[in-house]
PyMOL Python script that loads the backbone (N, CA, C, O; Angstrom):
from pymol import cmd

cmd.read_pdbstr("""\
ATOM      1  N   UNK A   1      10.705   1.672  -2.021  1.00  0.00           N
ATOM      2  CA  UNK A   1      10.577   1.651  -0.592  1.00  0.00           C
ATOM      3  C   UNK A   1      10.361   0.207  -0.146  1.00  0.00           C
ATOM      4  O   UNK A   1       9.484  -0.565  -0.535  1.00  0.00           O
ATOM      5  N   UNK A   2      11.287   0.002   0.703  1.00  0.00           N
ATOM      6  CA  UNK A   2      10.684  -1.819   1.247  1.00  0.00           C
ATOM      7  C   UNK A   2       9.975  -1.730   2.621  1.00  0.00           C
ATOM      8  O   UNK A   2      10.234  -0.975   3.558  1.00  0.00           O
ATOM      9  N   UNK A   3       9.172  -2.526   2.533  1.00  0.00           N
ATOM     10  CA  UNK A   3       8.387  -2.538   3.576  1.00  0.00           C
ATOM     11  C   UNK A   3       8.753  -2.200   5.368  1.00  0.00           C
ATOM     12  O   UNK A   3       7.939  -1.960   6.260  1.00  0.00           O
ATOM     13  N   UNK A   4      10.078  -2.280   5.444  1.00  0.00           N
ATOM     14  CA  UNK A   4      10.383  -2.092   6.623  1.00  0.00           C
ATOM     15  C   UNK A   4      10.949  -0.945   6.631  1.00  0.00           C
ATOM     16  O   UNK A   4      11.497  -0.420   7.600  1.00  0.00           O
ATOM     17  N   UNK A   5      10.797  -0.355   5.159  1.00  0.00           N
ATOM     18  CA  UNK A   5      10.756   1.768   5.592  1.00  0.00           C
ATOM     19  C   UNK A   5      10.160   2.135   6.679  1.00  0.00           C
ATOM     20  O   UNK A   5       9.306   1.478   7.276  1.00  0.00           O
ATOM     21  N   UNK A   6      10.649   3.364   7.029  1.00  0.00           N
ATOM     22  CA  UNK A   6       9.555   3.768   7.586  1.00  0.00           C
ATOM     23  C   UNK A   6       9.921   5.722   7.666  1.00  0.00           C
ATOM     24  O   UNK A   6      10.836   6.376   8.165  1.00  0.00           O
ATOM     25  N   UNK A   7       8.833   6.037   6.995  1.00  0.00           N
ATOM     26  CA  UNK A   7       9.292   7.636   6.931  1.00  0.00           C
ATOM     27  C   UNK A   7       8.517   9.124   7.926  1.00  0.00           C
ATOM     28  O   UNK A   7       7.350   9.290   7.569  1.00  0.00           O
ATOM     29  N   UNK A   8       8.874   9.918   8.790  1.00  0.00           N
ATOM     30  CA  UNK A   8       8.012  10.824   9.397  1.00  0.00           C
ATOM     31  C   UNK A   8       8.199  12.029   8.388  1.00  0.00           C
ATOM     32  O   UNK A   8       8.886  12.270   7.396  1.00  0.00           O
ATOM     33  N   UNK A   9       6.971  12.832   9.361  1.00  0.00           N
ATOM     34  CA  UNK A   9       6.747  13.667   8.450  1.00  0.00           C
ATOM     35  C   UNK A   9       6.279  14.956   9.246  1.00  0.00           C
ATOM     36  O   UNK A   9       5.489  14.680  10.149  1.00  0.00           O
ATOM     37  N   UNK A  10       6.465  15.763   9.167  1.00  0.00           N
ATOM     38  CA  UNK A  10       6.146  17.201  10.503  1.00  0.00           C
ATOM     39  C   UNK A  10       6.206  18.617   9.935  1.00  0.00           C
ATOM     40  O   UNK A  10       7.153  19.012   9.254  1.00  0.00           O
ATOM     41  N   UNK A  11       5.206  19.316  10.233  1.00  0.00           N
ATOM     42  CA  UNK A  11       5.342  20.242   9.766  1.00  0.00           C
ATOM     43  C   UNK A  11       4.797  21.564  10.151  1.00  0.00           C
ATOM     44  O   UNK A  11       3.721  21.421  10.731  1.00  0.00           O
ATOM     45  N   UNK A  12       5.217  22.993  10.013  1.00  0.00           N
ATOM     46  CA  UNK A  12       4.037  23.660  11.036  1.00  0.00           C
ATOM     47  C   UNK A  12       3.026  24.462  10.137  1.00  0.00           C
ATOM     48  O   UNK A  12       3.265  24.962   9.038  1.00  0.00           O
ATOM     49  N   UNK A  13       1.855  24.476  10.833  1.00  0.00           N
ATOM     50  CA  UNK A  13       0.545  25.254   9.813  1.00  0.00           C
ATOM     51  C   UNK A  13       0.260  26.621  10.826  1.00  0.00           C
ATOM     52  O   UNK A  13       0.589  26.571  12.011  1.00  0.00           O
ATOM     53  N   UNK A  14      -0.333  27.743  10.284  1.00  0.00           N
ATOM     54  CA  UNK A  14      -0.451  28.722  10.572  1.00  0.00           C
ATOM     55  C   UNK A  14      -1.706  29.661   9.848  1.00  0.00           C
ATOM     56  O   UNK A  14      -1.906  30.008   8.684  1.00  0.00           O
ATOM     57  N   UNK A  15      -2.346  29.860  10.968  1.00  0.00           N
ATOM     58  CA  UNK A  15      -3.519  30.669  10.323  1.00  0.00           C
ATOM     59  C   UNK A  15      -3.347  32.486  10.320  1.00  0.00           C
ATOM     60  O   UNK A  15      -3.365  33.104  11.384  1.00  0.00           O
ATOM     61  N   UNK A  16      -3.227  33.003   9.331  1.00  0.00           N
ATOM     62  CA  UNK A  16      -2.813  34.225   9.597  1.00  0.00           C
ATOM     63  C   UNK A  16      -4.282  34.940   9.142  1.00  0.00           C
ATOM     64  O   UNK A  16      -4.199  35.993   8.510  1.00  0.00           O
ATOM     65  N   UNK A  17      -5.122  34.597   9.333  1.00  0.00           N
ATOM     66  CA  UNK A  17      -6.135  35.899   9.480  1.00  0.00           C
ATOM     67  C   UNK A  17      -6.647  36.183  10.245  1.00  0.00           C
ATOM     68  O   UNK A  17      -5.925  36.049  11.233  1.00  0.00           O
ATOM     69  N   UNK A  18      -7.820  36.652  10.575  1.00  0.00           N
ATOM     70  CA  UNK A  18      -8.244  37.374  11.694  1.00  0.00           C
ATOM     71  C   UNK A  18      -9.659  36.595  12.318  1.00  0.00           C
ATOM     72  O   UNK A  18     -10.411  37.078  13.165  1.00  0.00           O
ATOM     73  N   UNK A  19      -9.769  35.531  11.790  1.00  0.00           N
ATOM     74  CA  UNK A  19     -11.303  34.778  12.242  1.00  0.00           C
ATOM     75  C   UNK A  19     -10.554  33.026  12.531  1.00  0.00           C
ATOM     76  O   UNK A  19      -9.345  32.815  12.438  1.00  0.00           O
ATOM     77  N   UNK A  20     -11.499  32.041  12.850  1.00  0.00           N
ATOM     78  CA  UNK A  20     -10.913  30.815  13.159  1.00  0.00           C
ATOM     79  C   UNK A  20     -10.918  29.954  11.968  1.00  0.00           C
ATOM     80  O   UNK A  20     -11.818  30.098  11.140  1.00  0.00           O
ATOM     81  N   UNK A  21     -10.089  29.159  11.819  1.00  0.00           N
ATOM     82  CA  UNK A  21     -10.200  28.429  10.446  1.00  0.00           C
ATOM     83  C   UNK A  21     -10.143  27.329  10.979  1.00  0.00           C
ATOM     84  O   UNK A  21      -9.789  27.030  12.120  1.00  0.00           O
ATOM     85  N   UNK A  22     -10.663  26.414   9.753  1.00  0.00           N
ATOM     86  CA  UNK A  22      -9.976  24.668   9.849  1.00  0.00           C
ATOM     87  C   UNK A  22      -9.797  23.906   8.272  1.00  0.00           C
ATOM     88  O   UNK A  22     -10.526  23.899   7.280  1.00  0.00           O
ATOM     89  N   UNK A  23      -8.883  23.478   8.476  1.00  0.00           N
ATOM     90  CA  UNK A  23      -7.479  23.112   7.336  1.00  0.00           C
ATOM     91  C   UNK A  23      -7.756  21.305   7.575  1.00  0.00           C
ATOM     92  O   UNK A  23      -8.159  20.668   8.548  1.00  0.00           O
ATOM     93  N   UNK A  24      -7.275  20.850   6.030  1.00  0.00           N
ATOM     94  CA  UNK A  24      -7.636  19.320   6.403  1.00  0.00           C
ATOM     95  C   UNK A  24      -5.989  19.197   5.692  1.00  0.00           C
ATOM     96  O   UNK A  24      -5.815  19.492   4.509  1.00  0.00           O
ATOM     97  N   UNK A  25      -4.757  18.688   6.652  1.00  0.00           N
ATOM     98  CA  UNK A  25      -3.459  18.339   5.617  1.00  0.00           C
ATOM     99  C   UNK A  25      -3.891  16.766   5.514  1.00  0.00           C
ATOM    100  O   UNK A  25      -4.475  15.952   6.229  1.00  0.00           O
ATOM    101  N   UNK A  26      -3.309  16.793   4.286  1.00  0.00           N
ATOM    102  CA  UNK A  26      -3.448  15.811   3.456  1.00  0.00           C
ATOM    103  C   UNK A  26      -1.705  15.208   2.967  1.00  0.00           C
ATOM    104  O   UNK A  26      -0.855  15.964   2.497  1.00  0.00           O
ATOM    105  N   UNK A  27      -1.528  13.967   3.176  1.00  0.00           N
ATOM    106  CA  UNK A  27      -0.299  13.393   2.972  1.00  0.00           C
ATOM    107  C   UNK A  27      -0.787  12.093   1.701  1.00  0.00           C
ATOM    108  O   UNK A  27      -1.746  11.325   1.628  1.00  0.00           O
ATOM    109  N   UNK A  28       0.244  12.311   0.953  1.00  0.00           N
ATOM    110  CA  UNK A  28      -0.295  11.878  -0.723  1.00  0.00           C
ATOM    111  C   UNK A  28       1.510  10.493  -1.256  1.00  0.00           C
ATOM    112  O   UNK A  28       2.656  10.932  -1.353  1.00  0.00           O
ATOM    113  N   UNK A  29       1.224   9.369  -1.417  1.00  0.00           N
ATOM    114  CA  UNK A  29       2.618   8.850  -1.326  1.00  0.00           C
ATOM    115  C   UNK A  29       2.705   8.335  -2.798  1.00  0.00           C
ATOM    116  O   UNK A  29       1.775   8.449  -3.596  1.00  0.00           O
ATOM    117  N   UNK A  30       3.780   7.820  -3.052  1.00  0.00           N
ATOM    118  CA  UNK A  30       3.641   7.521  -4.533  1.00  0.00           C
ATOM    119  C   UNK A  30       4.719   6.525  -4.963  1.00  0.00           C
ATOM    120  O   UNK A  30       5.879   6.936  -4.986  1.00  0.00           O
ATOM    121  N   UNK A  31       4.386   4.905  -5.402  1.00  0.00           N
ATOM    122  CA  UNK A  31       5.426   4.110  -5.465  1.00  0.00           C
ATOM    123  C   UNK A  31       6.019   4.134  -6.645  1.00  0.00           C
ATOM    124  O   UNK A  31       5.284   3.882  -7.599  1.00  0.00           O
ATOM    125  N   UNK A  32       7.333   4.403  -6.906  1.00  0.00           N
ATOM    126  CA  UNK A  32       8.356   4.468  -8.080  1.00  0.00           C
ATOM    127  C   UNK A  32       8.637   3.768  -8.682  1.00  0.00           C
ATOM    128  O   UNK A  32       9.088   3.977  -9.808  1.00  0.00           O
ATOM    129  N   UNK A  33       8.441   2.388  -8.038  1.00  0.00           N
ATOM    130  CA  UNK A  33       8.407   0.817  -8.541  1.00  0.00           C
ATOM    131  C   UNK A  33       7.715   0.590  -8.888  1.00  0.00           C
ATOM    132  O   UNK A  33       7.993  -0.421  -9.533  1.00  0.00           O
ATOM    133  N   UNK A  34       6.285   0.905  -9.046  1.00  0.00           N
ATOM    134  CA  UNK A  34       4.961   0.086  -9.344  1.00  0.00           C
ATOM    135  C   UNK A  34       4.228   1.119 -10.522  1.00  0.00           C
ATOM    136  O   UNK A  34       3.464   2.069 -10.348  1.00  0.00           O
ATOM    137  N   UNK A  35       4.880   0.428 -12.006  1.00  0.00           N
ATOM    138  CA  UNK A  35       4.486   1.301 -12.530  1.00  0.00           C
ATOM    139  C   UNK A  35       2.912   1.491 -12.843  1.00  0.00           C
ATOM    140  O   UNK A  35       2.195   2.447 -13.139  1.00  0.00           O
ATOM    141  N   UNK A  36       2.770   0.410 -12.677  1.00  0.00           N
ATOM    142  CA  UNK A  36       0.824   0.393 -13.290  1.00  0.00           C
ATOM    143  C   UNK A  36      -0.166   0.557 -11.900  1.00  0.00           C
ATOM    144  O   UNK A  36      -1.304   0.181 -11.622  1.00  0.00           O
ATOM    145  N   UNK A  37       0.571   1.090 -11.404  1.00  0.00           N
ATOM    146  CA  UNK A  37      -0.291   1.443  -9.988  1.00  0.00           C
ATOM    147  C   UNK A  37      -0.480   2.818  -9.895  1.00  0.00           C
ATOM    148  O   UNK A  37       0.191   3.544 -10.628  1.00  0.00           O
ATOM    149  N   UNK A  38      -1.330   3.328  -9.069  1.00  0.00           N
ATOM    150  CA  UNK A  38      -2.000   4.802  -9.119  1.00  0.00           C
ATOM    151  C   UNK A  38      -0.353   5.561  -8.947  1.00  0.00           C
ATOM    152  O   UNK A  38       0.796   5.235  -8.649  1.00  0.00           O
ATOM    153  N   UNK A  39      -1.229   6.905  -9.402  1.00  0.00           N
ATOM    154  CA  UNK A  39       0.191   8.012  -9.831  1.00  0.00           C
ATOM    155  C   UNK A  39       0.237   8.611  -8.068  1.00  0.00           C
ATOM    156  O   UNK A  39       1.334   8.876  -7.575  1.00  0.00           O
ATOM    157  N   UNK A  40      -0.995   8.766  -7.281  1.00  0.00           N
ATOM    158  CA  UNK A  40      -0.681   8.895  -5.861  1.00  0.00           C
ATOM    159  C   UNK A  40      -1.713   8.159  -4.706  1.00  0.00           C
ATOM    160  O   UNK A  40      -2.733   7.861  -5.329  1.00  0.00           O
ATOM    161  N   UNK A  41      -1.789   7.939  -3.940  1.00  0.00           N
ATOM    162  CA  UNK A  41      -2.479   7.046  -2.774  1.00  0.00           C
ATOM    163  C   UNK A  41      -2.151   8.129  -1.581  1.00  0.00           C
ATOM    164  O   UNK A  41      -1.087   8.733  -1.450  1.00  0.00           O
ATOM    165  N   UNK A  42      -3.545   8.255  -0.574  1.00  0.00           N
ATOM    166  CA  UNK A  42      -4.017   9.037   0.089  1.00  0.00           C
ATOM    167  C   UNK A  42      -3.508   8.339   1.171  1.00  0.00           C
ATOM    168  O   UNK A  42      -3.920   7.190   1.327  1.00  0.00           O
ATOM    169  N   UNK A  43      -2.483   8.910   2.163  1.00  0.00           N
ATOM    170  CA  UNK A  43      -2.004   7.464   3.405  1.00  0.00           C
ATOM    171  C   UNK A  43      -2.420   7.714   4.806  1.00  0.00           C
ATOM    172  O   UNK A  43      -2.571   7.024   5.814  1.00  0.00           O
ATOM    173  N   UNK A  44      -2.628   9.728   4.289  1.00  0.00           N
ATOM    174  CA  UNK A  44      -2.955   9.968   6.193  1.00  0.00           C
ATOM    175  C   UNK A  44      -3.509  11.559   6.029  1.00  0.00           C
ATOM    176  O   UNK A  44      -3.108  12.314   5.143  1.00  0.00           O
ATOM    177  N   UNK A  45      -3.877  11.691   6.407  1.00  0.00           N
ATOM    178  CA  UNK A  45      -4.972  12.953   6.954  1.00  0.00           C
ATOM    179  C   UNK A  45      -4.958  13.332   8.264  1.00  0.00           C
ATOM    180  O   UNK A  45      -4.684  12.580   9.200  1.00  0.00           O
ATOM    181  N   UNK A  46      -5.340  14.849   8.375  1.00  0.00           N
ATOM    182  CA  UNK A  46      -5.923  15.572   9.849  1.00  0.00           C
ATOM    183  C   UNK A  46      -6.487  16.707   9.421  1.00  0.00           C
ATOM    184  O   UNK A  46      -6.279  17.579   8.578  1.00  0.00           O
ATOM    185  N   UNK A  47      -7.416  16.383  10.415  1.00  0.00           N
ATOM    186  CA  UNK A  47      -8.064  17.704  10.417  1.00  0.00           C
ATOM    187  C   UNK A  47      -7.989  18.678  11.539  1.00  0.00           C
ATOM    188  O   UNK A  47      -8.376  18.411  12.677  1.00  0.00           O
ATOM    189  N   UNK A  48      -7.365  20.065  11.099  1.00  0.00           N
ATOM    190  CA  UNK A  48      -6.736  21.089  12.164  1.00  0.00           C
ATOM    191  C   UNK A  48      -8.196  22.442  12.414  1.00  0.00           C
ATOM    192  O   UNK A  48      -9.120  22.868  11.720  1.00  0.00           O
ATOM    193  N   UNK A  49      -7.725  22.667  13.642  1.00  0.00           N
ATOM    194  CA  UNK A  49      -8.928  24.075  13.496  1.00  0.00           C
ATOM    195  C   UNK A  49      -7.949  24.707  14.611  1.00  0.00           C
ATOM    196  O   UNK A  49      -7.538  24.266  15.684  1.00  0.00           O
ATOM    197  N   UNK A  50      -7.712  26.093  13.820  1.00  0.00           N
ATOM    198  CA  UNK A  50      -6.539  27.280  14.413  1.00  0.00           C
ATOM    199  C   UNK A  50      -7.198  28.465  14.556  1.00  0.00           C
ATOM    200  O   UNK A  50      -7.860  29.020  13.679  1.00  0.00           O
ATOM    201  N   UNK A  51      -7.000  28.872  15.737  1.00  0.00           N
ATOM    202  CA  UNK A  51      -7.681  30.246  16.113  1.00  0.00           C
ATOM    203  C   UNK A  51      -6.729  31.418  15.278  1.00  0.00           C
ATOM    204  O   UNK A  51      -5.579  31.203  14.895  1.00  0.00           O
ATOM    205  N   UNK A  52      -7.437  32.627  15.101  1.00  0.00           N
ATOM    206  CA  UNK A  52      -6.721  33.747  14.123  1.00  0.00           C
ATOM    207  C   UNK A  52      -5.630  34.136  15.028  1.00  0.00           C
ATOM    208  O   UNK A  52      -5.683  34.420  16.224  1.00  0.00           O
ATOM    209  N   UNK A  53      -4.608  34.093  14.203  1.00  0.00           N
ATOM    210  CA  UNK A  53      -3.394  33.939  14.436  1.00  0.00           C
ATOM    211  C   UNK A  53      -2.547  33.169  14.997  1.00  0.00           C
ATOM    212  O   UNK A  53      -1.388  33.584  14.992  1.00  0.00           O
ATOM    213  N   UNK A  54      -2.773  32.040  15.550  1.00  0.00           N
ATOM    214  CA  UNK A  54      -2.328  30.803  15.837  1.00  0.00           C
ATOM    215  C   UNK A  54      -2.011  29.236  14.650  1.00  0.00           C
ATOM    216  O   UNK A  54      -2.533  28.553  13.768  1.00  0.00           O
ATOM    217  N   UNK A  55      -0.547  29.434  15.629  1.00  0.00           N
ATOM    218  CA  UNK A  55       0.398  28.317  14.526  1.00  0.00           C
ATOM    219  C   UNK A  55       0.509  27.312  15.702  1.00  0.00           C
ATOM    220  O   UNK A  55       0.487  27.505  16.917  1.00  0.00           O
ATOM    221  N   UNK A  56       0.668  25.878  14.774  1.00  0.00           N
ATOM    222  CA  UNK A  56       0.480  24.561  15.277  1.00  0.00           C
ATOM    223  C   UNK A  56       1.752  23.667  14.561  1.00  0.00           C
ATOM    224  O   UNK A  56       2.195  24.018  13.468  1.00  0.00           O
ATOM    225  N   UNK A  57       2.129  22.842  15.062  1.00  0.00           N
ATOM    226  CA  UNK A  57       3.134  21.617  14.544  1.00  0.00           C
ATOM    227  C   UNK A  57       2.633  21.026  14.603  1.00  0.00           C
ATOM    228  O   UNK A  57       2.151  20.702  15.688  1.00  0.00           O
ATOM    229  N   UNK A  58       2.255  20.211  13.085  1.00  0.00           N
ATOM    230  CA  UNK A  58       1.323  18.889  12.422  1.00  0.00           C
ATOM    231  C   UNK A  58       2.633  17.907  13.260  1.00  0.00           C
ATOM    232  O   UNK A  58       3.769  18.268  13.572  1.00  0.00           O
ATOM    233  N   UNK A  59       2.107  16.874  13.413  1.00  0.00           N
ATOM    234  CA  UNK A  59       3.158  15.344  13.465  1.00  0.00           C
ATOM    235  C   UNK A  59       3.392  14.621  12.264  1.00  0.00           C
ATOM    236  O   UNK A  59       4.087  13.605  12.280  1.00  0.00           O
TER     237      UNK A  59
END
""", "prot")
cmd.dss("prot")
cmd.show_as("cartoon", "prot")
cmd.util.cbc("prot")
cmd.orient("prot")
């Protein structure tokens, strides 16, 4: 990846039970080039809270 990548990422989450939840997505990246560097790096996070039965589109 060269630095002037740039990649999105979207997705939808959905709580299917019957009480309120909250979900932490977690986005995990991993350089192919760099071999002696960690196997993944933590780049972005959210934390969601979905009422029972309610679906959301992460960004």
């Amino acid at each position: 990846m060269k630095n002037s990548s740039a990649y999105s990422l979207s997705f939808s989450l959905s709580n299917k039970g019957n009480r309120e939840g909250t979900e932490v997505a977690q986005v995990y990246i991993r350089r192919m080039d760099d071999a002696e560097g960690p196997i993944k790096t933590l780049k972005a996070f959210k934390r969601i809270v979905l009422k029972a039965g309610e679906k959301q589109q992460v960004p």
